[in-house]
C-alpha positions in Angstrom: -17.5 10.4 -10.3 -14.4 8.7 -8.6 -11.5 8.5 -10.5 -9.3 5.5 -10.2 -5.7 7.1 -9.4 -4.0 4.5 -12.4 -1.6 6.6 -13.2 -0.2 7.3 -10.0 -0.4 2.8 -9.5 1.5 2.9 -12.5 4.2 5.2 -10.9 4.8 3.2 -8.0 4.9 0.1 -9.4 6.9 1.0 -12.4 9.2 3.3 -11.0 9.4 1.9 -6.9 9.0 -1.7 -7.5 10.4 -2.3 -11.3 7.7 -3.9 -12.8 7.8 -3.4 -16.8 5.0 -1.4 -17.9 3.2 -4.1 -20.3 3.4 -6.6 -17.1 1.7 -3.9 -15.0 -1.3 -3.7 -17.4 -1.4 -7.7 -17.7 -1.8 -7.9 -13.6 -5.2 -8.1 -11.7 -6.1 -5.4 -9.7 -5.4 -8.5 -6.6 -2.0 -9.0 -8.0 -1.4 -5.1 -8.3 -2.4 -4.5 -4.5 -0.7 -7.4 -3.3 2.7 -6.0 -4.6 1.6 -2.8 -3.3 1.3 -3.3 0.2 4.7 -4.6 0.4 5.9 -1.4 -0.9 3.9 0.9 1.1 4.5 1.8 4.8 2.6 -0.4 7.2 -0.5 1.9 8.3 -0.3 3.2 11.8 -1.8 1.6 15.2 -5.5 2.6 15.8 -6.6 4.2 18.6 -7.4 1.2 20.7 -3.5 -0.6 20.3 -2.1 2.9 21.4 -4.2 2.8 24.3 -3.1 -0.8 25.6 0.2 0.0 24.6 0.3 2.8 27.1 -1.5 0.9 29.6 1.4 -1.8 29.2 4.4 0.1 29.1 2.8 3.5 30.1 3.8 7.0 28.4 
């Protein structure tokens, strides 16, 4: 079985983003992420943007 990593969600958006515990349980799991991804690091390029990114302004 998968376990749903709540606790460390409840971390980051407790402790990084300042939401009161008892709001955090109130949210949706689409609220939750949306607040996430604005506190996470945007996820690298893929394989395919490097490569036209080299192409375009080579190495």
């Amino acid at each position: 079985m998968i376990r749903f990593p709540f606790r460390r969600l409840f971390a980051v958006a407790v402790l990084r983003l300042g939401i009161a515990p008892s709001e955090f349980w109130r949210m949706t799991p689409r609220e939750l992420f949306a607040l996430l991804e604005q506190a996470l690091p945007p996820a690298p390029p893929d394989r395919a943007t490097l490569e036209d990114l080299i192409k375009r302004f080579g190495e």
